[in-house]
LOTIMI-141863 format. One record per atom (N, C-alpha, C, O): z, y, x; residue in one letter. Coordinates in steps of 0.2 Angstrom, whole numbers, plus 5000, padded with zeros to 4 digits. Each point is the difference from the previous one (the first is absolute). Example, Ala and Ser with C-alpha at 12.3 -4.5 7.8 and 13.67 -1.06 7.14 Angstrom:
503949725066A500050064996A500050065004A500349995005A499350064993S500150065004S500350054996S500150065003S
//
This chain:
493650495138X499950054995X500650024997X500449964998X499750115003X501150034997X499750074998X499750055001X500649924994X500350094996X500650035002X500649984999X499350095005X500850025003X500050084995X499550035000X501249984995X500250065000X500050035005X500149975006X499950124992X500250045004X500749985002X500049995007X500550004991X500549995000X500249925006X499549965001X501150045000X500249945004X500349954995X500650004997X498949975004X499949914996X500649995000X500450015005X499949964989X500749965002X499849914995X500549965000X499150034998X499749964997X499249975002X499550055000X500449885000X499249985002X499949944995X500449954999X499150064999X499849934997X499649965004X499850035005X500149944994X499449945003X499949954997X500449964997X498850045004X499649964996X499849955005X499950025006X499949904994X499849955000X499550015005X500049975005X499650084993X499049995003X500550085007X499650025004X501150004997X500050035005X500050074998X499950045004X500149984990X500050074997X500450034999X500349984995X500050085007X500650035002X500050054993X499550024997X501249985002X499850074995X501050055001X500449974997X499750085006X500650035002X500150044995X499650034998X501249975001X500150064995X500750034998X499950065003X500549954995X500750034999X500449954995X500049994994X500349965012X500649954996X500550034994X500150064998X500049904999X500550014995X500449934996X499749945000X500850074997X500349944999X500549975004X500550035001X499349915001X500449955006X499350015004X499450014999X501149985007X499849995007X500049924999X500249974996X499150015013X499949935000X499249974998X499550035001X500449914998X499449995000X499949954991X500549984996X498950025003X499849954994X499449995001X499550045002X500649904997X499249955000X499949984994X500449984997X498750035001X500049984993X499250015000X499650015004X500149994988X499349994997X500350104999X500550024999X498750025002X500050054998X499650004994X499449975000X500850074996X499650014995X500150084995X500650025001X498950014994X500150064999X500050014991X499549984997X501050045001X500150054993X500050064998X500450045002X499049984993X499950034998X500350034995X499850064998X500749924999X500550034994X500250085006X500250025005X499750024986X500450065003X500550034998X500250065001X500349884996X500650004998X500649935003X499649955001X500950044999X500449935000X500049975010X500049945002X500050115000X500049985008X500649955000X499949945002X500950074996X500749985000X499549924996X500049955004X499950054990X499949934995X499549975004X499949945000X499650095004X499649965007X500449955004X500049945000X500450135003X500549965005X500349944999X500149955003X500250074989X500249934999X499949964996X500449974996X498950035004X499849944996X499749935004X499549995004X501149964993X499749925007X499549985002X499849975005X499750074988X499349975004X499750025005X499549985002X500950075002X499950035005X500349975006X500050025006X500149934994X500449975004X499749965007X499849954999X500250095007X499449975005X499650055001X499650005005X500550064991X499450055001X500350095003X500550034997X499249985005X500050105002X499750014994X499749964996X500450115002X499450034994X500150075003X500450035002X498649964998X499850095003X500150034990X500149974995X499950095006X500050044994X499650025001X499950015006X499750014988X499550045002X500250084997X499750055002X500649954994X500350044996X500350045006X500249965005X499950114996X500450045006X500550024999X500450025005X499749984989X500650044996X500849945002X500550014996X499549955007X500449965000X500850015002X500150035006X500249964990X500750025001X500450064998X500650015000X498950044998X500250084997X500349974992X499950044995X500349905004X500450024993X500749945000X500349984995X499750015013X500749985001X500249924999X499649965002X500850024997X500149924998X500550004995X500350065000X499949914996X500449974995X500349944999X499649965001X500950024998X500349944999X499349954992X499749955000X500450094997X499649994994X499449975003X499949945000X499650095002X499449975002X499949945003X499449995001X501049975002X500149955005X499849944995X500250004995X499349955008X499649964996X500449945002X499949944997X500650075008X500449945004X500550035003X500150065000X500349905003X500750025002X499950055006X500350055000X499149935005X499850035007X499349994998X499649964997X500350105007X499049995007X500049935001X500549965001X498850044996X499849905001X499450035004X499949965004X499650094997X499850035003X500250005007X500550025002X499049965003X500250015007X500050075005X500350015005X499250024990X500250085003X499450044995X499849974995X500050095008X499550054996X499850045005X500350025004X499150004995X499450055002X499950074996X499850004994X500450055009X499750064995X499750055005X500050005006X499750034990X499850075003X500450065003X500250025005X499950004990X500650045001X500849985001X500249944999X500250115004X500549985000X500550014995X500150064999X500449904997X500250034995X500750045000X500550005004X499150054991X500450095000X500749974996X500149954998X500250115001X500849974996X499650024994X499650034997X501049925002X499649984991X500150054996X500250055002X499649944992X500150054994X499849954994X499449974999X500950034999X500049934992X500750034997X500450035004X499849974992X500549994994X500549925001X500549984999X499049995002X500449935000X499949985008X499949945001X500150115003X500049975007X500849995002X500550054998X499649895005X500850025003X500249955008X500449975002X499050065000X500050005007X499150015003X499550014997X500749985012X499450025003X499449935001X500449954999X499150035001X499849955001X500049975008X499949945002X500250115001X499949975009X500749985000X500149955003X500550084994X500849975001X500149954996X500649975001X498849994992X500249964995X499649935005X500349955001X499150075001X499849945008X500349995005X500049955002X500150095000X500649995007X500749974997X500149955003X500450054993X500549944998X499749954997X500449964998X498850035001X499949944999X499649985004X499549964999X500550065006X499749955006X499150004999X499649965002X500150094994X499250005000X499750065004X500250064999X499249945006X499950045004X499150054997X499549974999X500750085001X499250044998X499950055004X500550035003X498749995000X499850045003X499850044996X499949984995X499950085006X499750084997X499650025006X500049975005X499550084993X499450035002X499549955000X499550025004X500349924994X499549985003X499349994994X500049994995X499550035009X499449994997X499949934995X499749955001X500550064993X500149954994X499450004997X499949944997X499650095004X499450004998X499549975004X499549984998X500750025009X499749965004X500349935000X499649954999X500850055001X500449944999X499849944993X499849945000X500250124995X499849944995X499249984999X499949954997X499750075004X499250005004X500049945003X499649954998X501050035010X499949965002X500249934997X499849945001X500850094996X500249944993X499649954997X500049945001X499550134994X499549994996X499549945005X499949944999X499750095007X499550005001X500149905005X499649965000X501050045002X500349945005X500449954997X500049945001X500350104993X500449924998X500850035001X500050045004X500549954994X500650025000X500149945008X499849955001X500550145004X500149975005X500849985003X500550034998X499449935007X500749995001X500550055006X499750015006X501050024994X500150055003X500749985003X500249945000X500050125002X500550035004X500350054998X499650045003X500849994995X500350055001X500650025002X500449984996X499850075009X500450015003X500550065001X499750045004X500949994993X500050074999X500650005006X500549974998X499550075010X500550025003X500050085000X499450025001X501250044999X500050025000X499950045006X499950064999X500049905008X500050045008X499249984999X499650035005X500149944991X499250005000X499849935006X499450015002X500849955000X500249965005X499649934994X500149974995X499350015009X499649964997X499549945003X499450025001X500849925002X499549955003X499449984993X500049964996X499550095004X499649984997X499449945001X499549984997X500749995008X499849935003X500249954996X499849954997X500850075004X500449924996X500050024993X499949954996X500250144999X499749984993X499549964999X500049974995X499550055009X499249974998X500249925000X499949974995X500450015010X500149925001X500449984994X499949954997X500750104999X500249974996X499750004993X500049944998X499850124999X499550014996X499549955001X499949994994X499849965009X499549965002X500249914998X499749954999X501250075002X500349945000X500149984993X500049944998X500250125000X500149994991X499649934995X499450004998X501149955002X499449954995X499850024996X499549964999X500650104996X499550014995X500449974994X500549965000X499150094992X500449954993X499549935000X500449954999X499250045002X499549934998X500549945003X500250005006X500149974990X500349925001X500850045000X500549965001X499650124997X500750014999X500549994995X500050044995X500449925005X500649994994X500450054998X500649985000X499350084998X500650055002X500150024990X500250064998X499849914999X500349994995X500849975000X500550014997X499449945008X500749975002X500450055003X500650004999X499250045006X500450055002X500250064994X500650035000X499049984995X500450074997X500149954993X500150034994X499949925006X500450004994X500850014998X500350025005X500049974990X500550004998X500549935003X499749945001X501150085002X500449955003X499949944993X500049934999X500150104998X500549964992X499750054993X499950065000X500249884994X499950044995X500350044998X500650005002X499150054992X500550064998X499650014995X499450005000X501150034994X499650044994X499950065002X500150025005X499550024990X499850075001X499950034992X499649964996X500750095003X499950034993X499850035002X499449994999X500650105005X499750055000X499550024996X499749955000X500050094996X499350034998X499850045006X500350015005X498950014992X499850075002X500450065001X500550014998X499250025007X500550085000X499750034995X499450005000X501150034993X499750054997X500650074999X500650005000X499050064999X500250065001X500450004992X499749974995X500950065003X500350055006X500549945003X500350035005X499949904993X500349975003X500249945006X500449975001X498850045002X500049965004X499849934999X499649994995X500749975009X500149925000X500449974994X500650025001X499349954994X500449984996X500049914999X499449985002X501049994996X499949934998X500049974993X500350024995X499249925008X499949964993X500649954998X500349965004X499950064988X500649974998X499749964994X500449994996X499049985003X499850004993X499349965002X499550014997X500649935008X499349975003X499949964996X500549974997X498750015002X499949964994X499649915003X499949944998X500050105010X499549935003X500549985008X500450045004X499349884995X500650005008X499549975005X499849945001X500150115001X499550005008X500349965006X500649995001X499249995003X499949995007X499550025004X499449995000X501150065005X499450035005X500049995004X500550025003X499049925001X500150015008X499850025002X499450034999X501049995008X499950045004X499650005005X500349985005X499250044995X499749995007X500050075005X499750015005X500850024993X499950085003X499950064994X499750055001X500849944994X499850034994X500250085000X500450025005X499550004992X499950095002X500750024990X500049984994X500450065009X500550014995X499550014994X500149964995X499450105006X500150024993X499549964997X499950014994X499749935009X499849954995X500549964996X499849964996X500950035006X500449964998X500350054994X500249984995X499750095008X500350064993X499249984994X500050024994X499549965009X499650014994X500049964995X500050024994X500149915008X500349934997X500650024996X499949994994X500750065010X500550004994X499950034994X500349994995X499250065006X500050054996X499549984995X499950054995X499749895004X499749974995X500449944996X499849964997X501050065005X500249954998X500249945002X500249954996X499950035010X499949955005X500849995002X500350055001X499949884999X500850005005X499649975006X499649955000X500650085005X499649995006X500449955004X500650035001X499549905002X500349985003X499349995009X499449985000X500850045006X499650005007X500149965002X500550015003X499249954998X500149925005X499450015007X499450024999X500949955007X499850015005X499349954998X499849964996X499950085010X499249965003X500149945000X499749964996X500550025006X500349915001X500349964995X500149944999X499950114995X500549954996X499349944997X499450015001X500949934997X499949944997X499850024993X500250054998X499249894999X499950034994X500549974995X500150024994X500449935009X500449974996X500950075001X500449994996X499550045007X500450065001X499750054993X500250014994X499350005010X499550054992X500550004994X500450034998X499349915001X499749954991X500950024999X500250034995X500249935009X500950034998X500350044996X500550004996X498850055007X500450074993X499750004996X500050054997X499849905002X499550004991X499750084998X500250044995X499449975009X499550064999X499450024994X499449975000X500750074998X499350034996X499249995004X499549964999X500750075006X499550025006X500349995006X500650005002X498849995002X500150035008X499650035001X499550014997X500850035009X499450075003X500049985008X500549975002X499150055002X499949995006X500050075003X499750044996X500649975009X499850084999X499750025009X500149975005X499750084995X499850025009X500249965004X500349954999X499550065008X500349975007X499650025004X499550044999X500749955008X499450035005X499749925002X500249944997X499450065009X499949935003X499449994997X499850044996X499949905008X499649974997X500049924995X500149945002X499750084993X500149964994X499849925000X500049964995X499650035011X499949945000X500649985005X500049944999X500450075005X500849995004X500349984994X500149944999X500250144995X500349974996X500149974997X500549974999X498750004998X499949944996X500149955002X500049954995X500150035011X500249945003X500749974996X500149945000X500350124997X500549974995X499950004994X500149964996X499650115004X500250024994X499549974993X500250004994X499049985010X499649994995X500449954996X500350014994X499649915012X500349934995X500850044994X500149974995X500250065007X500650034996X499650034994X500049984995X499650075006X499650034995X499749944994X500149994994X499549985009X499649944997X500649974995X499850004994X500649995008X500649954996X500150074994X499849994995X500450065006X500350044997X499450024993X500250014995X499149985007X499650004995X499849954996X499650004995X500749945006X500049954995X500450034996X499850004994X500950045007X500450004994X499650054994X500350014994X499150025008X499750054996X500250044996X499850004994X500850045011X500250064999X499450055003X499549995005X500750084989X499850065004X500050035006X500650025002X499049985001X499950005009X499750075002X499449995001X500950065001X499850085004X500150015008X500550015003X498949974999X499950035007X499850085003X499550024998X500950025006X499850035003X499750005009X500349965003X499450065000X499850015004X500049935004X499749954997X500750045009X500249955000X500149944996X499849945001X500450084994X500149944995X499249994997X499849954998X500050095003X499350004998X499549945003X499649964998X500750055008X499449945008X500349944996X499849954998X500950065003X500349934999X499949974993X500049944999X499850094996X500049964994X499249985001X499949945000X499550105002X499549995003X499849925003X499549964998X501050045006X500249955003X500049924999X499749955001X500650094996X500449944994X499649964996X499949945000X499650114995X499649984997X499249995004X499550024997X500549955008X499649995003X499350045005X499549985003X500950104997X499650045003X500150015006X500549985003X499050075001X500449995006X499950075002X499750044996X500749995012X500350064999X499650035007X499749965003X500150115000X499850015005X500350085002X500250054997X499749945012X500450045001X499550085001X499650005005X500450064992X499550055001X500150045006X500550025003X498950004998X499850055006X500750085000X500150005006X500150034991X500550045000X500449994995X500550035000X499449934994X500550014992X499750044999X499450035002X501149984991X500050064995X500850025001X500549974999X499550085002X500750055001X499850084997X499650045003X500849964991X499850084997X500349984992X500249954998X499850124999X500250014993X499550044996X500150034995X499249965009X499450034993X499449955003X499550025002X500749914997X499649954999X499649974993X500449984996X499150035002X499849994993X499749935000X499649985004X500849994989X499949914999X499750014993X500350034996X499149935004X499849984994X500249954995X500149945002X500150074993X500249934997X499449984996X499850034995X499949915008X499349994997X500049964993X499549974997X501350035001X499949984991X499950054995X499649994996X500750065006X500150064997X499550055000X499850034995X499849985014X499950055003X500450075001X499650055000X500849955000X500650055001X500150015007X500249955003X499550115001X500449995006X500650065002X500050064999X500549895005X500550015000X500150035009X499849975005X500450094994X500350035009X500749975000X500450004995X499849965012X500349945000X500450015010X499850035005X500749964993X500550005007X499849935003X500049944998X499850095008X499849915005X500349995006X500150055004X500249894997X500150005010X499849925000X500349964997X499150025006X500249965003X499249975005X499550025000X500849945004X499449985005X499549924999X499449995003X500949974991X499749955000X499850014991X500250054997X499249905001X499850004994X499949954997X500049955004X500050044989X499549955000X499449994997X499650024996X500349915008X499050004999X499849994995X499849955000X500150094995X499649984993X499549964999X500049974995X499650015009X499549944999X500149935004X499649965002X501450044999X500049934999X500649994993X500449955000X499650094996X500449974993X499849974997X499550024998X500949915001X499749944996X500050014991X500350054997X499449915001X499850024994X500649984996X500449965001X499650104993X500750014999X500350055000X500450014996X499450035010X500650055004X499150054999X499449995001X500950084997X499450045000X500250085003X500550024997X499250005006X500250085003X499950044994X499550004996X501050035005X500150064993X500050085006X499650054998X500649965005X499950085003X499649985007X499949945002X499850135003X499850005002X500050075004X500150054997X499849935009X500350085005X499250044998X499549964998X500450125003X499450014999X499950045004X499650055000X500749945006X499850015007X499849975003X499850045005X500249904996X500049945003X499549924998X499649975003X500650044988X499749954996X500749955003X499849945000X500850055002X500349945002X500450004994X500150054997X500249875001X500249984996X500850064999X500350025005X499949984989X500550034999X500449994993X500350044997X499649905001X500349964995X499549934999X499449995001X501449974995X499749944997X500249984996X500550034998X499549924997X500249964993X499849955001X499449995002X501149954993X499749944998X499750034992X500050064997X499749905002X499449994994X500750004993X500050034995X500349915008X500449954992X500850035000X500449994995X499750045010X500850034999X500050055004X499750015005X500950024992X500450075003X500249995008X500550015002X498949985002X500150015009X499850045003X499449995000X500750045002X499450065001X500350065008X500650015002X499150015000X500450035006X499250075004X499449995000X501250075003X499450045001X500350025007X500650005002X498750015004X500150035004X500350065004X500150015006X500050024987X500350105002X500750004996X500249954997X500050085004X500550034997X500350044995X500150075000X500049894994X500050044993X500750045001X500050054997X500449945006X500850044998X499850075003X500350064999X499149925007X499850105000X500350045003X499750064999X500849945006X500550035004X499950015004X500549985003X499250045000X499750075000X499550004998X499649995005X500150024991X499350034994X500050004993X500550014996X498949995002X499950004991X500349944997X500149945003X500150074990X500249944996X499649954995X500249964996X499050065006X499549985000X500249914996X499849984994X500549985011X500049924998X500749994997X500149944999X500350095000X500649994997X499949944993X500549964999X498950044998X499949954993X500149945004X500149954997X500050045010X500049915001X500649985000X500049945000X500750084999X500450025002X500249984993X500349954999X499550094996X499949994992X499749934997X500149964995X499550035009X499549944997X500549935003X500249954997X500050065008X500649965003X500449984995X499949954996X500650105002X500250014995X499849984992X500549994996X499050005003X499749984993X500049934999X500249984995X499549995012X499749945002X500949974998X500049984994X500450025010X500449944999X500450014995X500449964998X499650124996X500249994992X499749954998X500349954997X499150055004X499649974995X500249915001X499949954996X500450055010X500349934998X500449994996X500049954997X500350095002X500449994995X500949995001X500349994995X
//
C-alpha cells in the first residue's frame, strides 16, 4: 500500500507492517531509523526538533503550516536536532517571521536530520492513533533511488524505546551553571545576578528553557549529568533538586538513577520532577511506569489538578506513563490528563516532593503551570 505525489518522489518512508508513504525530501540526504509518532502543536516545530525527549523518534506534524516562520538561533531547546527526522504535509515555503534567520530545510541539512513533505499526515496519524506508534524508515535521496525492501526490513529491525536507556545518550558531558532567565520583550534573554536558591538539576535530557524557568524564580542552577552519584548531588549543598525531561524508557533509566534518587530523598530536600523526572521520581517511590499506545505529543493538552480543580492546557511529549494505581501510600496523584484519564502528576503527603508529567515552562504553548516553578521556589524558602 504507497502514497505517490504527482510529482517525482525524492523521499519514502516506511513503515514496519510494509506501508509505503513517498514525498519531497528536504534537509539531509540518507536514511533514519526510529519509533514514529505525531504532534499536534501549531507552533514550536524548531523547539520539537530539539527537544531530547525526542530522542529515537520521527514526528509527523500534524499541523501544515510547518516551517513558513523559519528557524532562529533563540528557539533551540538544545545545541542540535535530537529528533531523528519530521513528517509534514506541505512543503515548507520561505519563511516570513521577524525573528526568522534562516531556512528550515538548510538548518536540517547542516545538522544532519532528514524530512519528507507532501505526505498524507492525516492518514498517517489515524494509523498512529489506531496501531500503536510504529517503527520506520526513512530515507531522503534526491535521484528518487529507493530499496523499499530493505527500508521495511530496516524499519522492522528497529529495537524499539521499551528497555531503552537513551537518557545517557543526551545527557550533558560534565557539569555546568546556567543563569539565563526567560525571554522577555523588549530585551530578550537576560541573567539572574541576585539567586536566592541553589538547585541541582539533573539532567536527563533537560530542555533550556526549563532551566531559564528555574533561573527566573530565583534559582542558581548547577546541571549535573544523568549518572552523577547522590554523593556528587549532596556536594553542592543544595536547596533543591529538580529532575527534568528525557527521552527513553524510565524503567532503563531507573536502573541508576532510582537507587540515586532514593539516597537523595533521605536528605528531604525539595524535590521537582518533570516529565521524565516525573516516571523516575514515580519510581523511586515505589510506583511503576508503562509504555503507551501512541503518547501524548501536543501543546493543547488539558490536565486537571484534582486539588484544586483547576484545569490547566499543558505542553506534552512523551511515550511512557505512570500507572496511578500502583502509588504506594504516601504518594497521591494530584493532576490528571482529561483526554485519557492517565496519570499526570504526583506528591508525597509529608514534604515538598512532588513532580508533573507535562510541561509547565510551556515553550511552545500557554503559561497556564508556570506557579510550579513558583511553589518550587516557595518550598525550599521555607526552609529557611
Amino acid at each position: 500500500m504507497a502514497d505517490h505525489p504527482a510529482s517525482h518522489p525524492t523521499a519514502c518512508l516506511a513503515l514496519a507492517d510494509g506501508t509505503l508513504f513517498y514525498g519531497r525530501g528536504f534537509g539531509a540526504t540518507g536514511e533514519a531509523t526510529a519509533e514514529l509518532c505525531f504532534n499536534t502543536a501549531m507552533t514550536g516545530y524548531q523547539e520539537i526538533m530539539t527537544d531530547p525527549s525526542y530522542a529515537g523518534q520521527i514526528v509527523t506534524f500534524t499541523f501544515p503550516h510547518i516551517g513558513n516562520t523559519g528557524v532562529n538561533p533563540d528557539d533551540d531547546e538544545t545545541a542540535d536536532p535530537v529528533a531523528a527526522g519530521m513528517v509534514v504535509k506541505w512543503n515548507p515555503t520561505e519563511p516570513s517571521n521577524w525573528r526568522s534567520a534562516g531556512r528550515l530545510g538548510d538548518w536540517l541539512a547542516a545538522r544532519g536530520r532528514i524530512a519528507i513533505g507532501g505526505v498524507d499526515t492525516r492518514r498517517l496519524t489515524r494509523a498512529i492513533r489506531h496501531q500503536g506508534a510504529p517503527h520506520v524508515a526513512l530515507a531522503h535521496d534526491p535521484d528518487g533511488h529507493f530499496d523499499t525492501k530493505a527500508l521495511v526490513a530496516k524499519a522492522r529491525a528497529f529495537p524499539g524505546l521499551t528497555g531503552a536507556d537513551l537518557a545517557r545518550e543526551v545527557t550533558c558531558a560534565q557539569s555546568y551553571r546556567w543563569d539565563e532567565m526567560r525571554w522577555a520583550w523588549p530585551e530578550g534573554y537576560s541573567r539572574q545576578t541576585n539567586p536566592r536558591h541553589k538547585v541541582v538539576a539533573i539532567d536527563y535530557g533537560a530542555k533550556r528553557n526549563i532551566l531559564r524557568c528555574l533561573a527566573s524564580t530565583g534559582c542558581d542552577v548547577t546541571v549535573m549529568p544523568a549518572t552523577a552519584t547522590a554523593e556528587e548531588v549532596m556536594a553542592h549543598d543544595p536547596d533543591g533538586i529538580f529532575l527534568s525531561n528525557g527521552p527513553g524508557d524510565p524503567a532503563a533509566t531507573g536502573e541508576y538513577a532510582v537507587p540515586m534518587l532514593q539516597q537523595i530523598l533521605k536528605a528531604e530536600l525539595p524535590v521537582f520532577g518533570i516529565c521524565l523526572g516525573h516516571q523516575l521520581l514515580a519510581r523511586a517511590l515505589g510506583g511503576q511506569t508503562v509504555k503507551m499506545n501512541h503518547g501524548h505529543h501536543g501543546a493543547n493538552h488539558p490536565v486537571k489538578d484534582l486539588e484544586t480543580g483547576k484545569v490547566e492546557i499543558t505542553s506534552m511529549n512523551h511515550g511512557f506513563a505512570v500507572d496511578g494505581q500502583t502509588l504506594p501510600k504516601g504518594v497521591v496523584e494530584t493532576h490528571r490528563s482529561l483526554f485519557d484519564g492517565s496519570n499526570c502528576g504526583i506528591r508525597l503527603t509529608e514534604r515538598p516532593v512532588y513532580s508533573v508529567q507535562y510541561h509547565p515552562e510551556a515553550s511552545p504553548g500557554p503559561q497556564d503551570s508556570f506557579y510550579l516553578f513558583e511553589r518550587f521556589a516557595v518550598d525550599m524558602a521555607a526552609r529557611g
